[in-house]
C-alpha positions in Angstrom: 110.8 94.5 89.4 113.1 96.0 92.0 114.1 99.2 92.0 118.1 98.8 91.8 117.2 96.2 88.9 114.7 98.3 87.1 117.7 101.3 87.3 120.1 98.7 85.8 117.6 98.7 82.8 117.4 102.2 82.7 113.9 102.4 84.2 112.9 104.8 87.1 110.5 105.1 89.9 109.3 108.0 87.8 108.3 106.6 84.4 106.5 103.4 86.8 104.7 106.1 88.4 104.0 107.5 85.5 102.7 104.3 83.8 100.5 103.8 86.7 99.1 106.9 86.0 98.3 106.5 82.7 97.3 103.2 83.4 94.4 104.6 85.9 93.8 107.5 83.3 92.7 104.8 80.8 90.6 102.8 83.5 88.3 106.0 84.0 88.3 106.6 80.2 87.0 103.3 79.6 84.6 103.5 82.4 82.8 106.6 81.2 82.5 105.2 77.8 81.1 102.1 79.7 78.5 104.5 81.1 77.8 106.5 78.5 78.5 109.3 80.3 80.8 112.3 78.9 82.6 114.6 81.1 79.9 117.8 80.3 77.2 115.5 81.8 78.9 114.8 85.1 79.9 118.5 85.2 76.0 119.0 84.6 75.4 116.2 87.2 77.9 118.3 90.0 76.0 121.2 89.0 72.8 120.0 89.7 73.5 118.1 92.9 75.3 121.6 94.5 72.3 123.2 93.3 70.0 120.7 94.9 71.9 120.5 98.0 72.5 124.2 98.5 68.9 124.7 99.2 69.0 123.0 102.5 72.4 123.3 104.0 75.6 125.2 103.1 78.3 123.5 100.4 81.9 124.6 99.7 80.7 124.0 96.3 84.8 124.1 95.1 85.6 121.1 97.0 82.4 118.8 95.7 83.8 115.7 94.0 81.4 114.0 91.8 83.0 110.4 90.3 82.2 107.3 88.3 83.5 104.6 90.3 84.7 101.2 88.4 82.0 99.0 89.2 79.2 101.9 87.5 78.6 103.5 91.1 78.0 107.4 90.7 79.8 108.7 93.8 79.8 112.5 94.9 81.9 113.9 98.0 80.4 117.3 99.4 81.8 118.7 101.7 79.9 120.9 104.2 80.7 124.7 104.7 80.6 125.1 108.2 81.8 129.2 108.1 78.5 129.8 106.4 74.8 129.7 108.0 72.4 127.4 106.5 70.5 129.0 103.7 67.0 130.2 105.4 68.6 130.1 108.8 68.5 126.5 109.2 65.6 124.6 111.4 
């Protein structure tokens, strides 16, 4: 729906946002049931993988994304701290 026609109906680009958002929200919801998989294992998952990780080179363990894709796919983002030496000095 346009914009100047969805104002006209007393709809925003806010609440079609919004309901996008929800909409996504709901997706992910449905996808960790799917999986079996509540939100205190992936936490535990994240914690392990830092953990894991950690050991060998250094992680900016705030910015570590771990995710259940749509299609089942555990996917984790983990980003490097470069401002830190590699535990043990490295190889």
């Amino acid at each position: 729906m346009s914009r100047w026609l969805g104002r006209l109906r007393g709809r925003s680009a806010d609440h079609e946002r919004s309901g996008a958002v929800a909409r996504e929200r709901l997706k992910l919801v449905l996808e960790y049931d799917r999986a079996q998989i509540t939100s205190a294992q992936l936490d535990e998952i994240r914690a392990e993988i830092i953990d894991s990780i950690s050991r060998h080179v250094s992680v900016n363990r705030a910015d570590v994304r771990v995710t259940l894709e749509r299609d089942g796919r555990l996917v984790a983002e983990i980003p490097l701290d470069s401002a830190r030496p590699a535990p043990g000095g490295g190889r």
